[in-house]
C-alpha positions as CSV (number, residue, x, y, z in Angstrom):
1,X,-82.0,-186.4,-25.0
2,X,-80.6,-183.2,-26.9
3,X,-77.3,-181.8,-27.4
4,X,-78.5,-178.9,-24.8
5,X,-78.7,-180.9,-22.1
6,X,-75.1,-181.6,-22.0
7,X,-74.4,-178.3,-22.3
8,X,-76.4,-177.1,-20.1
9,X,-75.1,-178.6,-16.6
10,X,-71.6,-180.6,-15.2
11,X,-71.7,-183.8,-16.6
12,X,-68.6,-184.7,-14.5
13,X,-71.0,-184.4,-11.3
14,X,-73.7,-185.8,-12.8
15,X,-72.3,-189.1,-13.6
16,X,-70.2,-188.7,-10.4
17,X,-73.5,-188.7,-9.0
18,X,-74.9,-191.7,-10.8
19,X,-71.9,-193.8,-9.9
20,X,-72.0,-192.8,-6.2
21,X,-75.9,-193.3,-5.7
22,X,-75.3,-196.6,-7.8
23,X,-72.5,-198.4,-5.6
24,X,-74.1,-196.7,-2.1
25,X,-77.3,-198.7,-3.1
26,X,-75.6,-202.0,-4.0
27,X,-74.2,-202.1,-0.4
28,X,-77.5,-200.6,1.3
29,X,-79.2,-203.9,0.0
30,X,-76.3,-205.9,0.5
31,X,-77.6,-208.1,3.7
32,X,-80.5,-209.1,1.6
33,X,-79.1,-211.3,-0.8
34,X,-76.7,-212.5,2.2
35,X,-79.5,-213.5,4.6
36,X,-79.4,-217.2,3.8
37,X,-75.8,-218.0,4.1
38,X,-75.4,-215.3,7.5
39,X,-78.7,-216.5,8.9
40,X,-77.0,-220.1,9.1
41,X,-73.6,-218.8,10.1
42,X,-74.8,-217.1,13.1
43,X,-78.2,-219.8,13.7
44,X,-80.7,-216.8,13.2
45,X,-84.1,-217.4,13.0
46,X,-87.0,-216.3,10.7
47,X,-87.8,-213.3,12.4
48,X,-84.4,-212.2,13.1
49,X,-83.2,-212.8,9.4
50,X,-85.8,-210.5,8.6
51,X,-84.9,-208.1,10.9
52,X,-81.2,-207.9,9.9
53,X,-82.5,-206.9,6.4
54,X,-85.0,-204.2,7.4
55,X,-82.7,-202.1,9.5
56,X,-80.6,-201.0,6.6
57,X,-84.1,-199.8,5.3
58,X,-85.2,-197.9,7.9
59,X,-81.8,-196.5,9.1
60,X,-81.7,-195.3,5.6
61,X,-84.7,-193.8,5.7
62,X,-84.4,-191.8,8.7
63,X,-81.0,-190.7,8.1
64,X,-82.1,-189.1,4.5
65,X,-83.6,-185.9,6.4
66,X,-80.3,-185.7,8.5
67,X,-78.1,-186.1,5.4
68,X,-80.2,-183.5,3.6
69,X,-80.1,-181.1,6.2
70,X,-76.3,-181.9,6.0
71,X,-75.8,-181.5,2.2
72,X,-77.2,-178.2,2.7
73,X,-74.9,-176.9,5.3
74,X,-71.8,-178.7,4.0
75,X,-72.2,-178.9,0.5
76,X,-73.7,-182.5,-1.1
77,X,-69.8,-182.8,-2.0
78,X,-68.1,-183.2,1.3
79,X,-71.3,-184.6,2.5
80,X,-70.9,-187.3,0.2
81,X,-67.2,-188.0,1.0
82,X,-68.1,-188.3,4.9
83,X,-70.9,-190.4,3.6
84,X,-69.0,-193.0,1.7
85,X,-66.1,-192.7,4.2
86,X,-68.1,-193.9,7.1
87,X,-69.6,-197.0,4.8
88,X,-66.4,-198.0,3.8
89,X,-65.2,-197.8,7.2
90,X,-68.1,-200.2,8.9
91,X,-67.6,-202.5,5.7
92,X,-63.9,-203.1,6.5
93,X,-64.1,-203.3,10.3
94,X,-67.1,-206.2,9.6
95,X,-64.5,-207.6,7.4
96,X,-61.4,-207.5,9.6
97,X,-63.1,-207.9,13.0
98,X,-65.6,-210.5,11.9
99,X,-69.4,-210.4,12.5
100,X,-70.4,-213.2,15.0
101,X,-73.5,-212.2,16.4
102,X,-77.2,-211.3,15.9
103,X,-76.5,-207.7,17.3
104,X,-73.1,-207.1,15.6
105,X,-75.1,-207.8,12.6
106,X,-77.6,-205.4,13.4
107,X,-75.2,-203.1,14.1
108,X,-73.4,-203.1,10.2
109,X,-77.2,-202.9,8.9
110,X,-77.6,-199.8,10.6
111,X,-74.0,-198.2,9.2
112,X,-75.1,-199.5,6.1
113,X,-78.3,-197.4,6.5
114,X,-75.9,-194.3,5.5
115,X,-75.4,-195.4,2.3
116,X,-79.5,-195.9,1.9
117,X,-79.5,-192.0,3.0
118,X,-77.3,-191.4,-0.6
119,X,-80.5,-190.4,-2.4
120,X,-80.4,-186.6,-0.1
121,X,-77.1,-186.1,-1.5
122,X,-76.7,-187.5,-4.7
123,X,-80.0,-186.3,-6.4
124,X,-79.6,-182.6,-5.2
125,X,-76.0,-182.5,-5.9
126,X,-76.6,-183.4,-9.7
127,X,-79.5,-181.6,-10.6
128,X,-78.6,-178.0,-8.8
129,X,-76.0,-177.9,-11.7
130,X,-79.1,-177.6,-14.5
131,X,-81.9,-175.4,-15.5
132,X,-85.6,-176.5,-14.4
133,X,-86.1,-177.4,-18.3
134,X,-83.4,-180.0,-17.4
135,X,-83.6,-181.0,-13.8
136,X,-85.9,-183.8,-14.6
137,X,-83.6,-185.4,-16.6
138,X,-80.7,-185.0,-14.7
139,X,-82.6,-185.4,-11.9
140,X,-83.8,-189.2,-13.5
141,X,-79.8,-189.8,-14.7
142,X,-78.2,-189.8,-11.1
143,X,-81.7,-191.6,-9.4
144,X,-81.3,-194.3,-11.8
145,X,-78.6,-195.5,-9.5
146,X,-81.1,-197.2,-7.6
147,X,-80.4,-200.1,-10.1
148,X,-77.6,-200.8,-7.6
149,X,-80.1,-203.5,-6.1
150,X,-79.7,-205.3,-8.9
151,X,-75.5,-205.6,-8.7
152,X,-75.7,-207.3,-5.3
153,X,-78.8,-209.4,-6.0
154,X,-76.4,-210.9,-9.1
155,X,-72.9,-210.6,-7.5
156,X,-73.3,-210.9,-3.7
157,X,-74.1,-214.5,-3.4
158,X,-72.0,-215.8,-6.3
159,X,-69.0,-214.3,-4.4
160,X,-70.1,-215.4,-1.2
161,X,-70.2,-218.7,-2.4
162,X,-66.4,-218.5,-3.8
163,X,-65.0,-216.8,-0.7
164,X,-67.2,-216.6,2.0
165,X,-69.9,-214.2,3.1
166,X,-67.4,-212.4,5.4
167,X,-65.0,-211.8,2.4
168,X,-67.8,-209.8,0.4
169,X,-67.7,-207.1,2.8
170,X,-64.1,-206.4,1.9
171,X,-64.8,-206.8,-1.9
172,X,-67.9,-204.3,-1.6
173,X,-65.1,-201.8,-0.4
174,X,-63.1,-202.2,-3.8
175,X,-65.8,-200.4,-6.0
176,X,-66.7,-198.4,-3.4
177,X,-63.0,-196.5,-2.9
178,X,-62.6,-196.3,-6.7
179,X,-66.1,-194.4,-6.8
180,X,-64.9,-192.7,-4.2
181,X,-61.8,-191.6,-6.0
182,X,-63.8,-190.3,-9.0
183,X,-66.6,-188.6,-6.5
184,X,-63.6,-186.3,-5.0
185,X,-62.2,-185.6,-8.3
186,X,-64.8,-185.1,-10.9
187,X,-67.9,-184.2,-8.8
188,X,-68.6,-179.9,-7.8
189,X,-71.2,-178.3,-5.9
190,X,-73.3,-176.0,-8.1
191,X,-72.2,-171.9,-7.3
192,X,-75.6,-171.5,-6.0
193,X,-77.3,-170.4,-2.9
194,X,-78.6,-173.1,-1.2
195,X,-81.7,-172.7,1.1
196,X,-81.0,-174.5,4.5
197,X,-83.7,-176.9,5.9
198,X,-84.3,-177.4,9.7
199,X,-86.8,-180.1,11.5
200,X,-89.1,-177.1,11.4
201,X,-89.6,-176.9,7.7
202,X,-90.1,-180.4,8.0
203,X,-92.5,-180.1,10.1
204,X,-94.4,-177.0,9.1
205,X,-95.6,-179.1,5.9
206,X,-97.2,-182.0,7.8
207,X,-99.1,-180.0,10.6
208,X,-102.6,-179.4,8.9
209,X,-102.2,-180.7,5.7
210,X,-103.8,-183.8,4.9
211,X,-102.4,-184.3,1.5
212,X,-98.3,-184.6,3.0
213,X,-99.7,-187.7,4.7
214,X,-101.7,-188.9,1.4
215,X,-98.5,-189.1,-0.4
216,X,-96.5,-190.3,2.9
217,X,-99.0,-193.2,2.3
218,X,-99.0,-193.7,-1.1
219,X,-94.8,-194.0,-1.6
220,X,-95.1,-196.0,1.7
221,X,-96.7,-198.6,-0.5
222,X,-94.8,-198.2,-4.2
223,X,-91.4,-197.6,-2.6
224,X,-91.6,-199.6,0.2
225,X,-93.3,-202.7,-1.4
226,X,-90.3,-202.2,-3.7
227,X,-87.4,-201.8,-1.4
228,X,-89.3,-204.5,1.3
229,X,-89.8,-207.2,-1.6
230,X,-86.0,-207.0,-2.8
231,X,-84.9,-207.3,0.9
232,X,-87.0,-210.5,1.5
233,X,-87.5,-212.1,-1.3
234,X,-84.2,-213.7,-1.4
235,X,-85.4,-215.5,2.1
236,X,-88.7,-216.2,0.6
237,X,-87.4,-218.1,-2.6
238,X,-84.8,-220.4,-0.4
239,X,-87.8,-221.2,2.1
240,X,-90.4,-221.7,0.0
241,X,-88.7,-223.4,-2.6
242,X,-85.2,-224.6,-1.8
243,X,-83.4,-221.9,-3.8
244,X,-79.6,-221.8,-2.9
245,X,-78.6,-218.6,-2.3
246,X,-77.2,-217.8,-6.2
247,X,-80.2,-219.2,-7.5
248,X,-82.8,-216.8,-4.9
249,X,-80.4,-213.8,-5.8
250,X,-80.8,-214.4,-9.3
251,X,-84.4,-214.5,-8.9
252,X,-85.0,-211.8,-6.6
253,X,-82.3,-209.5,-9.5
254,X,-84.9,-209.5,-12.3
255,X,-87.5,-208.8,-10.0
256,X,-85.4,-205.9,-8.9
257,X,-84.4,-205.0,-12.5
258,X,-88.4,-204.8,-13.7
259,X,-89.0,-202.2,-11.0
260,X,-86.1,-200.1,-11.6
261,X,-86.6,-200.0,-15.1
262,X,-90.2,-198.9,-14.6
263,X,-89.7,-196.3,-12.0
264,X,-88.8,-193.4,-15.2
265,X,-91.5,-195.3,-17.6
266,X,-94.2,-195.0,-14.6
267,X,-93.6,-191.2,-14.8
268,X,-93.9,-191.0,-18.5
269,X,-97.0,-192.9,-18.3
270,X,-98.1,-191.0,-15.9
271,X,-97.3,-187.8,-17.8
272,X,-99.7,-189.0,-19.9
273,X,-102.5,-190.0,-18.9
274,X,-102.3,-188.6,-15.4
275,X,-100.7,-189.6,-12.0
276,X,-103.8,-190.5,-9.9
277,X,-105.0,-192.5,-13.1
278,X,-101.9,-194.6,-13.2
279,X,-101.7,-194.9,-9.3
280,X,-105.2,-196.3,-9.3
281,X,-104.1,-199.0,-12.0
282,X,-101.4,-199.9,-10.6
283,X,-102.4,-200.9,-6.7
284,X,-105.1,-202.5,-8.2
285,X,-102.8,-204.7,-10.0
286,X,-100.2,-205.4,-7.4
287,X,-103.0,-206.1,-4.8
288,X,-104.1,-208.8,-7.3
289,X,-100.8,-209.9,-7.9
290,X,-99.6,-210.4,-4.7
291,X,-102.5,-211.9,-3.2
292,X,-102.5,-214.6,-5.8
293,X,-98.8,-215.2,-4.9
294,X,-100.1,-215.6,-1.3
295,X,-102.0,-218.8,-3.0
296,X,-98.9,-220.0,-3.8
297,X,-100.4,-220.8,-7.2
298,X,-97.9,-221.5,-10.3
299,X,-95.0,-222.8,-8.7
300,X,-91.4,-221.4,-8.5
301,X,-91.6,-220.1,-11.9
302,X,-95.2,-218.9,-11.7
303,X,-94.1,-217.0,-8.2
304,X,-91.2,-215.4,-9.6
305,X,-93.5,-213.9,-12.9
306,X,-95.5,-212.8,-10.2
307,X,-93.3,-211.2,-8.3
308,X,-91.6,-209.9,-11.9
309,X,-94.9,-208.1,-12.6
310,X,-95.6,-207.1,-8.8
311,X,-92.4,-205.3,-9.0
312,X,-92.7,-203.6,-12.5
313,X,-95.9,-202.0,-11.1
314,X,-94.5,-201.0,-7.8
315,X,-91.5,-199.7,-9.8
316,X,-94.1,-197.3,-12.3
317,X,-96.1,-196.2,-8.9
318,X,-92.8,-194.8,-7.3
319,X,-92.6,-192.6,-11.0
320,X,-96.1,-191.7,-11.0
321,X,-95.9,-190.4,-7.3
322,X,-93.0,-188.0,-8.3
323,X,-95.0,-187.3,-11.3
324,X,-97.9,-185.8,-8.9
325,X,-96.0,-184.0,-6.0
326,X,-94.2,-181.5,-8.2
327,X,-97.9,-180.3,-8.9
328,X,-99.4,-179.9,-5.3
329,X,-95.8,-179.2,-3.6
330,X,-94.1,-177.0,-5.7
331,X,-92.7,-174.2,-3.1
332,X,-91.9,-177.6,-0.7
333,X,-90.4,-179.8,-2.8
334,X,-87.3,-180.0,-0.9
335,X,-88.9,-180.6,2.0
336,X,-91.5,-183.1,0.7
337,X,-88.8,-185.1,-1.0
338,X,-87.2,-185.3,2.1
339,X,-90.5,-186.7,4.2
340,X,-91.6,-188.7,1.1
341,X,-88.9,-190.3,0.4
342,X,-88.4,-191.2,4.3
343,X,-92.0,-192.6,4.6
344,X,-91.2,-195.2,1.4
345,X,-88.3,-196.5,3.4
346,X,-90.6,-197.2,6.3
347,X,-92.9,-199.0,4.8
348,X,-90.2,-200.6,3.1
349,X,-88.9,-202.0,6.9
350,X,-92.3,-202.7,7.8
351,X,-92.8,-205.2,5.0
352,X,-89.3,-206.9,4.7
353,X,-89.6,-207.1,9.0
354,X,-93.2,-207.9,8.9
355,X,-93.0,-211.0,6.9
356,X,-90.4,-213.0,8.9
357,X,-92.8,-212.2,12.4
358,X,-95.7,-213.7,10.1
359,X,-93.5,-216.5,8.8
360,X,-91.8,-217.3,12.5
361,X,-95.6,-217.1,13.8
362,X,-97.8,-218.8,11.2
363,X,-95.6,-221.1,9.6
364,X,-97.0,-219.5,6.0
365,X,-95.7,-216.2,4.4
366,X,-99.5,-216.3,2.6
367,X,-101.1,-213.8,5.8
368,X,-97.7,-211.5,5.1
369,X,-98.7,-211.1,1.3
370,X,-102.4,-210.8,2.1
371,X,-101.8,-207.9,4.7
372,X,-99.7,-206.2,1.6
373,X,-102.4,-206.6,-0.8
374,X,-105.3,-205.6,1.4
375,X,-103.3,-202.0,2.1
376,X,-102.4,-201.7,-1.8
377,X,-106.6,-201.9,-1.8
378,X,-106.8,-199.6,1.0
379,X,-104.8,-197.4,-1.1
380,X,-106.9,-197.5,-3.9
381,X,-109.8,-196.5,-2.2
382,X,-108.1,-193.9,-0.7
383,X,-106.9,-192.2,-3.8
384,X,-110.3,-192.8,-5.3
385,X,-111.9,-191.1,-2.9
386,X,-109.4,-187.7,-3.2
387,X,-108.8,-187.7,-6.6
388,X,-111.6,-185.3,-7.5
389,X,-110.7,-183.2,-4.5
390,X,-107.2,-182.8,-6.0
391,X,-108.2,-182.5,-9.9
392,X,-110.3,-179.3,-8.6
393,X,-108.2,-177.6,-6.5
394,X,-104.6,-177.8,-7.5
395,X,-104.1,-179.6,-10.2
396,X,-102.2,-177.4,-12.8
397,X,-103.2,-176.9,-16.3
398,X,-100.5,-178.3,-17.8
399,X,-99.8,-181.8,-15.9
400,X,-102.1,-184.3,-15.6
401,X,-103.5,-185.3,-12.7
């Protein structure tokens, strides 16, 4: 990184940025590495564990057109600050008033879906301040805050363990005020006309065009095998092997920390030698992966490699998509950010949800991983069969495709 990126932007706002996308997704993910110690507080079953970490995902990903359509109107700066606000707020009520119920918990997931919806604000907030030579960078900086995932996979359940899983909701809010504090200090809104989305533009890009729903699909898979695995797969280490909860968290954190890593290496990669390339490569070997995790083959240390390596190339796909919509959406990349990025938190719910119904129903989470690995396959035919469609007609010279 050169001396002219620095100079080129607000480095106050961008690592303003960093921070507040950081801490917003340690408590978006925060129910996951809870589920075992809540799940026997409040006698929850499979299916309903799973559920209680899903919503966050989904109310996360709805609420990031709504909060993008906000930052717009508002400014990503006050958006943020109402943003943070409101988490903070449902964080300390669940810690004061208690939670003591399936639906009560269901209810903090949802509030906890705002801080999911970060990504709207966060990204454009830091990257308006810099040239298009730079916004990639900066743009990679303050989305590297994803890593979040990781704090509360290593710090959630320790704490838990030493106060009580109540008590962590009022420790989140500790980090999350003094982020807060340096958000309304340090971070500006860029003096630049901002176009305002509506539903419309949202909706003008999917009617007709067949390639919107091709990358709907796609991130569906890399981002929401991502963000579904790190939700469940603190559940799915306690039941299948007896983890505690420290020792599932742990587990589930450097599976988390492979894909994060890899989500700025899969866009280099796929720099080079071409996003549909790498995206063919990589659902190949995820579907392989996770279908040999189904088999239960290796034991706990041979499930968690897999699940390691699942992520890392889960974590390069969610680069190489970003790599290839630039390229066909460059006009409507606002807008297909927006829809993208909502699409990978659905699939993300579907997964983290769908497992517990197969695990309630079969006994077995081995159907669960099969289903995953048969639509990573379904994928790759899919992208196989459109890649020379997209090479020919809008591929730029350029990028790789």
């Amino acid at each position: 990184m050169n001396r002219s990126f620095w100079q080129a932007g607000h480095t106050p706002t961008l690592l303003s940025a960093f921070l507040y996308f950081d801490l917003s997704f340690m408590v978006w993910y925060l129910l996951g590495p809870l589920q075992v110690p809540i799940a026997t507080a409040l006698h929850l079953d499979t299916q309903q564990r799973a559920l209680m970490v899903a919503v966050p995902i989904l109310c996360g990903a709805v609420l990031r057109l709504f909060m993008g359509m906000a930052a717009d109107r508002i400014g990503a700066r006050r958006a943020g600050l109402i943003a943070q606000a409101i988490v903070i707020a449902a964080l300390l009520a669940a810690w004061r008033l208690g939670v003591h119920s399936f639906g009560q918990v269901l209810l903090l997931g949802a509030f906890l879906g705002v801080a999911g919806g970060s990504f709207a604000i966060a990204l454009p907030l830091a990257s308006r301040w810099y040239p298009p030579e730079h916004q990639g960078t900066a743009m990679g900086i303050a989305g590297a805050g994803n890593s979040g995932t990781v704090l509360a996979a290593l710090f959630a359940p320790v704490l838990a363990i030493a106060f009580g899983w109540h008590n962590v909701f009022g420790l989140a809010c500790l980090p999350l005020l003094a982020v807060l504090l340096v958000f309304a200090v340090y971070a500006r809104d860029a003096p630049l006309p901002v176009q305002r989305k509506t539903l419309r533009d949202y909706g003008k890009v999917l009617v007709g065009n067949r390639d919107s729903w091709w990358f709907m699909l796609f991130y569906a898979i890399t981002f929401g095998g991502f963000a579904g695995f790190a939700s469940a797969l603190p559940g799915y280490f306690h039941d299948q092997f007896g983890f505690d909860s420290k020792i599932a968290g742990w587990a589930t954190a450097a599976c988390v920390l492979a894909g994060s890593v890899m989500r700025p290496v899969g866009g280099v990669i796929a720099d080079r030698i071409g996003g549909t390339r790498s995206l063919l490569m990589i659902y190949m070997a995820a579907a392989a992966l996770v279908a040999v995790a189904g088999f239960g083959l290796g034991g706990p240390v041979g499930t968690v490699m897999l699940f390691v390596l699942t992520m890392l190339c889960l974590g390069a796909g969610n680069g190489a998509v970003f790599q290839l919509v630039p390229q066909r959406f460059g006009s409507e990349i606002g807008v297909m950010t927006g829809l993208i990025g909502m699409a990978g938190g659905i699939g993300g719910f579907l997964l983290a949800a769908g497992l517990g119904v197969v695990k309630q129903h079969t006994g077995s989470y081995a159907l669960g991983l099969w289903l995953f690995a048969g639509v990573a396959l379904l994928a790759w035919v899919s992208l196989r069969g459109i890649k020379h469609h997209w090479r020919s007609q809008w591929a730029a010279g350029a990028a790789r495709v």
